[in-house]
Legacy VTK file of the C-alpha trace (Angstrom):
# vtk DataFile Version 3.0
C-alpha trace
ASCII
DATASET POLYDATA
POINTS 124 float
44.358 2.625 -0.928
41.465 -0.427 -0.332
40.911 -2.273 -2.722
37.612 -2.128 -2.785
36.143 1.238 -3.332
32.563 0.969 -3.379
30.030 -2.234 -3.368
26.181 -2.628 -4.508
23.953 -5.215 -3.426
20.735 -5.281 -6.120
17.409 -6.574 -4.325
14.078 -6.767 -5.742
11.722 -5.683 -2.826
13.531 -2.437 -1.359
11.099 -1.954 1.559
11.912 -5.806 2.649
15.635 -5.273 1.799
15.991 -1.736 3.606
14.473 -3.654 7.026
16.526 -6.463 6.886
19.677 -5.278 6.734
18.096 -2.185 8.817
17.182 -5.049 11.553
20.512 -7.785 11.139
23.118 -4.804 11.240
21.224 -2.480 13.573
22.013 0.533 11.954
20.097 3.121 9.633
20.345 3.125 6.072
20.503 6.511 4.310
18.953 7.695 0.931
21.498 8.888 -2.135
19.851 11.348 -4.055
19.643 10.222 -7.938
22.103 12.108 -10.259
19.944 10.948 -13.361
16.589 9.388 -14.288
18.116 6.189 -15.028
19.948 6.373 -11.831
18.646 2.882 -9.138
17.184 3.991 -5.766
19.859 3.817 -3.358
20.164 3.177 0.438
23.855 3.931 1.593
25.439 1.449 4.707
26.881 4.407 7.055
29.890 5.106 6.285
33.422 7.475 7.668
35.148 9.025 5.310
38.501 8.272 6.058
38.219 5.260 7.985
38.716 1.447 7.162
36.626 -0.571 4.795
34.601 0.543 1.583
31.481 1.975 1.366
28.157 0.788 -0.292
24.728 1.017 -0.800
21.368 -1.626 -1.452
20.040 -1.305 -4.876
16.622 -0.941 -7.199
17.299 -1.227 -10.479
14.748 -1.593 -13.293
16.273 -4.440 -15.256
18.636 -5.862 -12.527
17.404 -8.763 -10.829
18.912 -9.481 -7.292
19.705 -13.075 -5.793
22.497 -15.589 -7.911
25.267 -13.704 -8.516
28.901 -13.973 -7.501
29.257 -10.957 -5.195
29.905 -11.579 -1.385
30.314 -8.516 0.709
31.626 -9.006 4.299
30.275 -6.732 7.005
32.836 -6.298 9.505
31.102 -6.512 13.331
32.261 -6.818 17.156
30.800 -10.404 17.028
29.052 -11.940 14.136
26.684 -14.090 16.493
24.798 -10.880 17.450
24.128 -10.226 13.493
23.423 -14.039 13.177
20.979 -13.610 15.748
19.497 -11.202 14.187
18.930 -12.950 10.077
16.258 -15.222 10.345
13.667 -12.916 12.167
14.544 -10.367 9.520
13.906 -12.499 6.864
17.120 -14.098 5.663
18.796 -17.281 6.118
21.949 -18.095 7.887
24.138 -20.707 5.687
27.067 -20.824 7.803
27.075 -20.744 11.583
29.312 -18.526 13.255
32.855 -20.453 12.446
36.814 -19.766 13.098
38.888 -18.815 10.044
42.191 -19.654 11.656
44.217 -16.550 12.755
41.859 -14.071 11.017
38.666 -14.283 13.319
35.326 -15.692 12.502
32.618 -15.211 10.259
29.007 -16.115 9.450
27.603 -15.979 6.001
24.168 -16.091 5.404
21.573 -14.752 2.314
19.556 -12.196 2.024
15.810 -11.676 1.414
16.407 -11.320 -2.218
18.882 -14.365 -1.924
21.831 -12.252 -2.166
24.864 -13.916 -0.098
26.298 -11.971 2.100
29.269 -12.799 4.998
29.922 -11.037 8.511
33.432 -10.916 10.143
34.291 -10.359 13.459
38.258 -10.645 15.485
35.765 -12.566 18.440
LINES 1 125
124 0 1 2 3 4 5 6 7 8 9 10 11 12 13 14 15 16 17 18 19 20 21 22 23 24 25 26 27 28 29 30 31 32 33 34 35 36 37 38 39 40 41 42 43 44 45 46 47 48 49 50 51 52 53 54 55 56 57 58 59 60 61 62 63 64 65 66 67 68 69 70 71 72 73 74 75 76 77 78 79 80 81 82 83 84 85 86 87 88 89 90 91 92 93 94 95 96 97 98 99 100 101 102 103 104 105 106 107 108 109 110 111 112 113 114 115 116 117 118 119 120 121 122 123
């Protein structure tokens, strides 16, 4: 079983949040449907059933403010330069340049409109 089961990243601005990640991972985001009124709006990453690595979904919460906290999701990609190519014309920052992490591959972390931190890991 993974670990991780499920992740949330909570933004402030959906619209801005839903294009940005939209734009950096070039793929589409999908709506959940809300199970209850105090439910957030959700946009679900695509996911496999089945296959590697843990779906999740961006996050509006009344209440729940996004940026500062301790959460770091890694997206896994062919090649992190072509998503950190991609952050600062969709709004974000890139922190950390495209850099080796020994035997395991590389990775690029960077924040999000909202200033959410977020890492991408490719094996090139």
């Amino acid at each position: 079983m993974n670990m991780v089961g499920w992740f949330e990243i909570y933004v402030n601005d959906l619209e801005k949040a839903k294009a940005f990640y939209q734009t950096v991972l070039a793929k589409e985001l999908s709506q959940l449907p809300a199970f209850s009124d105090n439910m957030p709006e959700m946009w679900a990453f695509p996911w496999t059933d089945g296959e590697m690595g843990a779906p999740g979904a961006i996050c509006k919460m009344q209440g729940v403010d996004a940026g500062g906290n301790s959460t770091m999701v890694y997206f896994n990609c062919k090649d992190c330069a072509e998503e950190e190519s991609r952050i600062e014309g969709a709004g974000g920052k890139v922190v950390c340049s495209k850099m080796q992490i020994g035997e395991f591959g590389f990775i690029v972390v960077a924040s999000d409109p909202d200033g959410n931190m977020i890492g991408f890991h490719s094996e090139q």
